[in-house]
C-alpha positions, 0 to 999 in steps of 0.5 A, a space after each residue: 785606149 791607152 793615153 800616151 804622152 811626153 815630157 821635155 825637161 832641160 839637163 845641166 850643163 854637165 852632162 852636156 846640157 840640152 834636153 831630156 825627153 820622157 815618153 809616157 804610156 799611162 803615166 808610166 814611163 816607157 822610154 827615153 832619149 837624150 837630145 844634148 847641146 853642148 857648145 863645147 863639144 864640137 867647137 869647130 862647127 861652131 867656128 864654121 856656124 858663126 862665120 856662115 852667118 850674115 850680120 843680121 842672123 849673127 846679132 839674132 843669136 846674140 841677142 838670144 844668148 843674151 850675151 856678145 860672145 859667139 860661143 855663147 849664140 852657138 849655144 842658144 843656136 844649139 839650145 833652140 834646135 835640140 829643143 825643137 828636135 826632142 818636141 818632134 820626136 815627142 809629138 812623133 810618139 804620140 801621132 804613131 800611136 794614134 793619140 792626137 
């Protein structure tokens, strides 16, 4: 039975930051997808992010953002869930495959 596997590594910012996710059949890579987290890129939705927020999830975004500037805990808002996104449809490849 084959073993299939995936690798999550983060992109620089350049190519718009976020993640890249590898899928592997035997340690031969089979595909790929692109999971980006660019705070500049759509900087309205940011806008309306921040101003949906309360306080207290305002300050948890900063603080992962290690920073006090909005754009920036859009940012780690936009890091996390690109990140979570590309695990799944990591664990998705391997559970479609039958090799949990």
């Amino acid at each position: 039975m084959p073993k299939y596997t995936y690798r999550v590594s983060p992109r620089t910012a350049e190519p718009g930051g976020g993640y890249h996710l590898r899928f592997y059949m035997d340690g031969e890579e089979m595909g790929s997808g692109v999971y980006p987290a660019d705070p500049d890129a759509a900087p309205e939705e940011g806008i309306d992010w921040w101003n949906g927020l309360a306080e207290h999830e305002r300050a948890h975004w900063l603080e992962k953002a290690k920073s006090v500037r909005p754009v920036d805990a859009w940012g780690a808002f936009l890091r996390e869930h690109a990140h979570a996104d590309a695990l799944a449809e990591g664990w998705a490849w391997i559970t479609r495959r039958g090799s949990v």
